[in-house]
N, C-alpha and C positions, 0 to 999 in steps of 0.2 A: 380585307384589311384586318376582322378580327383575327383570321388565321394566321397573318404574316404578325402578327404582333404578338399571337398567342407563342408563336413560334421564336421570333424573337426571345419572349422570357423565359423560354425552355432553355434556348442557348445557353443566356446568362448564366441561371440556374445550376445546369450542368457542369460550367466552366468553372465557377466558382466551389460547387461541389469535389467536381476531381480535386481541387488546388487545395482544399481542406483537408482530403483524405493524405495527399501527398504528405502534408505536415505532418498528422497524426502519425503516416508508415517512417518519415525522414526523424521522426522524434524516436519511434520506437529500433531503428536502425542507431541512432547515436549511443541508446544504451546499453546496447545488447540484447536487448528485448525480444527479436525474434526467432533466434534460432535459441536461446537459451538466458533467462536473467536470474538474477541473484534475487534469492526468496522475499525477504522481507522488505525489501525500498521498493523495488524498482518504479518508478513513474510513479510516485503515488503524488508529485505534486505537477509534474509536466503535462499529462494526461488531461487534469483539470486545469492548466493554463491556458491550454492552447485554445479556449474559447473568448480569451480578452484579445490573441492576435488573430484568430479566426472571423470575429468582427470588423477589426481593423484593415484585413484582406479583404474581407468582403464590402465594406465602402468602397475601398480602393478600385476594387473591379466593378463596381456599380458603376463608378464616375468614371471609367473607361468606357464601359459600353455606353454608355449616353452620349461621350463623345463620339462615339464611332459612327462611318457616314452611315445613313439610313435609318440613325437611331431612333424613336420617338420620344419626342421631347417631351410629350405627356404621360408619359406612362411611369408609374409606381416603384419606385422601388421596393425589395421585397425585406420585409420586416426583420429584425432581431431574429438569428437564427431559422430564418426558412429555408434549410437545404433541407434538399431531400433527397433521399433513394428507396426505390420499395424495398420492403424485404421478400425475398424470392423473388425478383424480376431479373431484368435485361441487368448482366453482369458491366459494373464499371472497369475504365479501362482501371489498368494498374497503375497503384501509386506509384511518385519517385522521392529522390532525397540527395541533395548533393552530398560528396563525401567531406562537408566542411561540422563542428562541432556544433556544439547547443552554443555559447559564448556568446559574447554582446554582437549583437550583429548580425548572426546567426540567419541565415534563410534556409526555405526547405522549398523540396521539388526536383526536377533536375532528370537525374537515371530513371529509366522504369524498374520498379521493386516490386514483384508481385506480393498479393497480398496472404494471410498464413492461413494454412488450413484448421482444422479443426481440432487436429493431435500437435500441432505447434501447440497452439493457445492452449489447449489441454496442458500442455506441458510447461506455461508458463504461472497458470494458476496451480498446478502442482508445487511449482517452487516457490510462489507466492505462501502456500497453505502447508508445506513443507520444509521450512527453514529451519534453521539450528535454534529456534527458541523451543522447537518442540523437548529439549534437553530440561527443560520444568517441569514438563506436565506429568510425572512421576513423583516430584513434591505436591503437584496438586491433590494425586490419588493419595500419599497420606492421610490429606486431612479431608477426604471427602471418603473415603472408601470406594464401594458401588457406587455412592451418586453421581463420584468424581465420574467414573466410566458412563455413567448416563449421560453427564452434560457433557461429554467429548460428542457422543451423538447427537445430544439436543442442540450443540452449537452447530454441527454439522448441516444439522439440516434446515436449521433456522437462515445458516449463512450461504445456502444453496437458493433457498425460496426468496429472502432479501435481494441476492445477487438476481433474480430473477423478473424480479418485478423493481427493481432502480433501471433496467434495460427498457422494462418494458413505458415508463415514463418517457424515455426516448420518442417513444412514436406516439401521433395521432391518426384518425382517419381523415382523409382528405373530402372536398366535396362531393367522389366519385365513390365514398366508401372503400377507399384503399388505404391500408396501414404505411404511413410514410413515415422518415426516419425528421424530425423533427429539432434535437437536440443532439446535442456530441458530446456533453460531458455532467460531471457530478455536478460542477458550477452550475452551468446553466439549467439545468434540472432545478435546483437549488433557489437559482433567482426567476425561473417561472414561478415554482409556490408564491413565493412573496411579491408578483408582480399583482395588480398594478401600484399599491403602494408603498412597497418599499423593494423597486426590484434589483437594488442590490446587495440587501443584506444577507439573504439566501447564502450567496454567493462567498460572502466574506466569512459567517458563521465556516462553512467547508474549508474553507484555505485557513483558518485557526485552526482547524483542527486538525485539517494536513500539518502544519510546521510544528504543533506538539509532537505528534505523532512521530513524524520523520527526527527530532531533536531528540524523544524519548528513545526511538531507535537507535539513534547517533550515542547515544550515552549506557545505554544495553551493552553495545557494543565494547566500549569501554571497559565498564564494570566485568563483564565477561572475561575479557582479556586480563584483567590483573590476575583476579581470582581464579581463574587456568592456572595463569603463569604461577601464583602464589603455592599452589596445591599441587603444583608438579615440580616444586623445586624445593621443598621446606626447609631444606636442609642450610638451604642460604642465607646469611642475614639480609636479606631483600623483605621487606613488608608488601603488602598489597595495593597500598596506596605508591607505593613505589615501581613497582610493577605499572599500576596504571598510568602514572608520568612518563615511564618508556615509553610505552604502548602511544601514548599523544604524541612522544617528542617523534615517534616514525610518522605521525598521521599528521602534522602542522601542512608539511608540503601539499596538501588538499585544497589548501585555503588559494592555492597558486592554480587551481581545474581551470582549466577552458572550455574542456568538453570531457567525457569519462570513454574516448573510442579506446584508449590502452589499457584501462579499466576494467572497462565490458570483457576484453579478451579472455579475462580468467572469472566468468562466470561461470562458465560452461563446465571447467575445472572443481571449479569451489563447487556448486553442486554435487558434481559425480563423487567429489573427497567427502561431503556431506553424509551422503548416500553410502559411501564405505565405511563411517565411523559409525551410524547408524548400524548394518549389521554386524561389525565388532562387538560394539556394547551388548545386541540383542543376543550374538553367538556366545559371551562370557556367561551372560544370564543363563543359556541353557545348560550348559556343562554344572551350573550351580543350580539344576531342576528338583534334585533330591532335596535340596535343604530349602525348599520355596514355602514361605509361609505363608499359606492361606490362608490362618486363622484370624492373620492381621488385618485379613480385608473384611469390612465389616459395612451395616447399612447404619451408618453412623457418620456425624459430620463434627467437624471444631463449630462451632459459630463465631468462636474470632476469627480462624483465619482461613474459613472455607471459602466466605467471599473472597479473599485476595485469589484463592483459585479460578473463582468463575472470570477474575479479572485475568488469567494466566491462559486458561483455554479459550477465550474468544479475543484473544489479541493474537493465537495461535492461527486463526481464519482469518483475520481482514486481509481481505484481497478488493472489496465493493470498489474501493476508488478507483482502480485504474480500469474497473471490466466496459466501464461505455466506450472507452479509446480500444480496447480489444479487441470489444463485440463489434466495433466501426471497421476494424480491419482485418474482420476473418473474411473470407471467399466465399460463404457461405452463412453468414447470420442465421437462419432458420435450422445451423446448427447448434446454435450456444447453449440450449437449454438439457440438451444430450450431453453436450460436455461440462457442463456446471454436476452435472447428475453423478458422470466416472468419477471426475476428479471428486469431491466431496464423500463419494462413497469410499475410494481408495485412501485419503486423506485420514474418514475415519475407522476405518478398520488399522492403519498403517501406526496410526497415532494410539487407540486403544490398545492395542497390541505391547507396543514400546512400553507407555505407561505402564500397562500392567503388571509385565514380566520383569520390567525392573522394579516395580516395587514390591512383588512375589521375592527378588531375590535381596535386595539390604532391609524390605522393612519397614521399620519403626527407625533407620540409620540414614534412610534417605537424607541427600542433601539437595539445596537448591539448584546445583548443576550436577544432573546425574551423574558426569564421568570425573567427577571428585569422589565417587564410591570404587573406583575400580582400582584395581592393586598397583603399588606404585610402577612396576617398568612399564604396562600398558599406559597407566595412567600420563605417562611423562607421554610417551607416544603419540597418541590421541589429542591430548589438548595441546600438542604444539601445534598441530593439524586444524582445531578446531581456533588458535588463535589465529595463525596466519588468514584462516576463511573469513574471522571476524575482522581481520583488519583489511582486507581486501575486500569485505562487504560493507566497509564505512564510508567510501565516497559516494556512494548509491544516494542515501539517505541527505548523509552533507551536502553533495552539491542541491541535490534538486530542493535542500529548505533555504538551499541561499539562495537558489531563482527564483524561489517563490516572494523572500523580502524583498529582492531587487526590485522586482515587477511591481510587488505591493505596493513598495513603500519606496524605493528611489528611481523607478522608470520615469523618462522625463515624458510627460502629457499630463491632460486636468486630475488626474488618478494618483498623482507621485504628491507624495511627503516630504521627499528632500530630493535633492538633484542628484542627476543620473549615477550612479557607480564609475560608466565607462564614459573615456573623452570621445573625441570627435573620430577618431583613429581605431578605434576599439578596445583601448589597452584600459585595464584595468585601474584605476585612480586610488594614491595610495589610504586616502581613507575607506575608499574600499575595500582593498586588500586589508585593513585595521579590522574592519567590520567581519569578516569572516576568519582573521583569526583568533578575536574575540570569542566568534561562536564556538571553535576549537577548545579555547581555553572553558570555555562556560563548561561545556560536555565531561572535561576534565573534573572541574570543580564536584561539579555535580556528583562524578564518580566517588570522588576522594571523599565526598563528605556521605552520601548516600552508596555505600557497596555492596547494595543485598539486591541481586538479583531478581528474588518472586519478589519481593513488595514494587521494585522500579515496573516490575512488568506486569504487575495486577493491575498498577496504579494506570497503567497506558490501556490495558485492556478495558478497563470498566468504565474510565473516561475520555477516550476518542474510540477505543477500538465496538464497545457496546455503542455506541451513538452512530458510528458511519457504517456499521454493520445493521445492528438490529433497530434502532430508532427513528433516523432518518430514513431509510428506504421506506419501512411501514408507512411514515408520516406523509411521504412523498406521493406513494402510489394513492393513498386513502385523497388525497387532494385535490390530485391532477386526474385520476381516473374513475371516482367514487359514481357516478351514475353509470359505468360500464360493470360495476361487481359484480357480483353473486351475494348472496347473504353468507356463504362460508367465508370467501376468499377478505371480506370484512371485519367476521369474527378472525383468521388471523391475522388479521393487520391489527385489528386492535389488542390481539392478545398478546401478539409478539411487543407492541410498544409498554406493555403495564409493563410484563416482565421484562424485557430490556431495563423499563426504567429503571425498577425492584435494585434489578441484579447492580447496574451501574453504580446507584446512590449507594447502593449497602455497599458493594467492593472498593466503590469510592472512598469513604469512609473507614473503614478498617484499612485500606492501604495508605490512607493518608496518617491514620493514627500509628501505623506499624512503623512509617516515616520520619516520624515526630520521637517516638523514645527511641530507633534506632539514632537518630542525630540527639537524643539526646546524652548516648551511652556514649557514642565515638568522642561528643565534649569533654563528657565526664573521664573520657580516658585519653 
């Protein structure tokens, strides 16, 4: 009897397991995610959802098998988050995913989808930690010198070890002493700390700081796009605030997404275009090697606005959100920590490099978007290239912070604030549709009144980007796994959390103050 029961909860287990991983591979298929996704959004809020319908599956299929004949009627169901899989065992089958979108309604499962190897996902945190915001971090080495170039490393490797140990929160040892996969996301990571008495604040602190995150993204985007447009066309009576009204009135039709499958298609593009305008700018810099000032690089820092940089290069790394939905669907988990290792190493030499050599070639001229330095016929060139990328990289971000309110805050169950978005049919309800072009216009606003590039992006780095990267992982691992440490692996966790802190509050603050007279100039003028 124990056997046939023991057996039993393996089935359940199991079935319930595959049907979670299918979500996870059917979510990362709707984005484009696995053959190639758009650096800076992609999943960073879908990733951490899928544990509120992951739950809801997993009731669902409890009270199926109980119904089923020979089920035992005594027996337990299995707790908040008990799936499991070892790492390095008996490989699961392969995920599926119907070819329907993310939209209300939405289910996952279906086709078999195998799951990605090790240089997919490699190749996905590349373009995570690779994006077109690395186009700052040449204004950061102004005002940091050498340091700047150190903390492109020190972030590097902070946001490798971070990434490393949020995965490893994932797992615990079972009663047989085997490392099982325990948790599937940021969330749920998030609301074990805070369990048993407040197990779902955890969870809700993470998802504020996805939808800043994704919104400051969404408004990045923006800002970017004018200021291209502005700097490559001077010659026109067009302002930059104007510019940025175009740039929204092509990006409203967002607000109408059901799913991003027509989207996703040109990731794979905007990347490889990414990756061409990068050696562009890097091959001008060298033809300009003769006249490279080294003298300007010095070990010297601003102290007003060195912190907006530390806020610039560690919003340049956040990738932590989406790697537990990743690490869940490589074919090989017990590879993740060799590929956290390339990617971050490649990242930072790719990134030091850029940084340097252009600021070796304008200087003391640098400006906030590096290819506002390059001579006007490239320069038209380039940023018409580098807008189109941005405006094709803004529903990434958009859609998935309006799934994230939906779910929050209008999904209809005990968990919703207001009533559903979508009717009975799945069509979108017109104060829903109000509600997200609202967010369109907010992003706007924001642009128009705040247009400085490194301060929008220190201010997102030092305040979601240092907290989901360097603060919470620390905090996390120190919590959930503190009787397994070492006395080193301790002293870094605590040491990474001081300085996280450090860096966040101080960049916090000078980007917030750098925010406050730039809005107050634009008044005044």
């Amino acid at each position: 009897m124990a056997t046939l029961l023991r057996s039993k909860l393996s089935n359940v287990a199991t079935s319930v397991s595959n049907k979670s991983q299918a979500k996870v591979s059917g979510m990362f298929a709707r984005m484009g995610f696995q053959a190639a996704t758009d650096e800076e959004a992609v999943g960073f809020a879908h990733c951490d959802d899928l544990d509120f319908e992951h739950r809801q599956g997993l009731q669902m299929d409890i009270l199926k098998a109980e119904g089923e004949p020979g089920g035992e009627e005594g027996a337990e169901p299995p707790v908040e988050g008990d799936i499991h899989y070892q790492r390095g065992g008996a490989p699961l089958p392969p995920s599926g995913s119907k070819d329907q979108g993310m939209g209300a309604g939405g289910e996952f499962g279906g086709h078999d989808k195998p799951k990605i190897t090790a240089w997919e996902a490699g190749w996905n945190v590349t373009n995570a930690i690779q994006g077109m915001f690395v186009l700052g971090l040449p204004y950061a080495i102004l005002h940091g010198g050498y340091l700047g170039l150190f903390l492109i490393i020190f972030a590097a490797v902070v946001c490798c070890y971070t990434g490393k140990i949020l995965i490893a929160c994932l797992y615990e040892e079972n009663e047989d002493g085997e490392v099982v996969r325990v948790r599937d996301s940021y969330v749920a990571i998030a609301n074990a700390c805070c369990a048993p008495r407040f197990p779902t604040l955890g969870g809700r602190v993470v998802n504020v700081a996805q939808i800043i995150e994704l919104v400051m993204t969404c408004i990045l985007y923006v800002v970017v796009s004018g200021n291209l447009m502005y700097n490559s066309f001077p010659g026109l009576p067009v302002s930059q605030k104007s510019w940025s009204i175009i740039a929204t009135a092509v990006l409203l039709p967002c607000a109408f997404l059901k799913n991003l499958k027509a989207v996703s298609k040109f990731s794979l593009l905007c990347t490889l275009a990414h990756f061409v305008i990068n050696i562009l700018v890097i091959a001008y810099c060298l033809s300009r090697a003769r006249d490279w000032a080294w003298e300007k690089v010095k070990f010297y820092i601003d102290v007003k606005k060195f912190p907006i940089s530390i806020g610039i290069i560690v919003f340049s790394y956040t990738s932590q959100i989406f790697l537990p939905s990743l690490e869940g669907n490589m074919q090989q988990p017990s590879e993740f920590h060799c590929m956290m290792n390339w990617t971050h190493i490649a990242a930072c030499v790719l990134k030091g490099l850029f940084a340097l050599v252009a600021y070796l070639t304008w200087a003391d001229e640098t400006k906030e978007v590096i290819t506002d330095n390059l001579p006007g016929s490239i320069r038209a060139v380039v940023n018409i290239f580098l807008v189109a990328k941005a405006l094709l990289s803004y529903p990434l971000p958009f859609f998935a912070a309006v799934e994230v309110l939906e779910k929050s805050l209008f999904q209809e169950g005990s968990r919703a604030f207001f009533p559903a978005c979508y009717g009975g049919d799945g069509r979108l309800k017109s104060w829903g549709l109000t509600l997200r072009c609202a967010l369109v216009v907010f992003t706007l606003l924001m642009a128009i009144y705040v247009p400085h590039f490194a301060l929008l992006m220190g201010l997102t780095g030092s305040l979601t980007g240092a907290g989901l990267c360097f603060l919470l992982p620390s905090l996390f691992h120190l919590r959930l796994l503190w009787r397994k440490l070492l006395w080193h692996q301790v002293f870094f966790d605590v040491a990474i959390f001081v300085i996280g802190g450090i860096c966040s509050v101080s960049g916090f603050v000078h980007s917030l103050e750098g925010l406050i007279e730039a809005y107050r100039t634009n008044a005044e003028d």
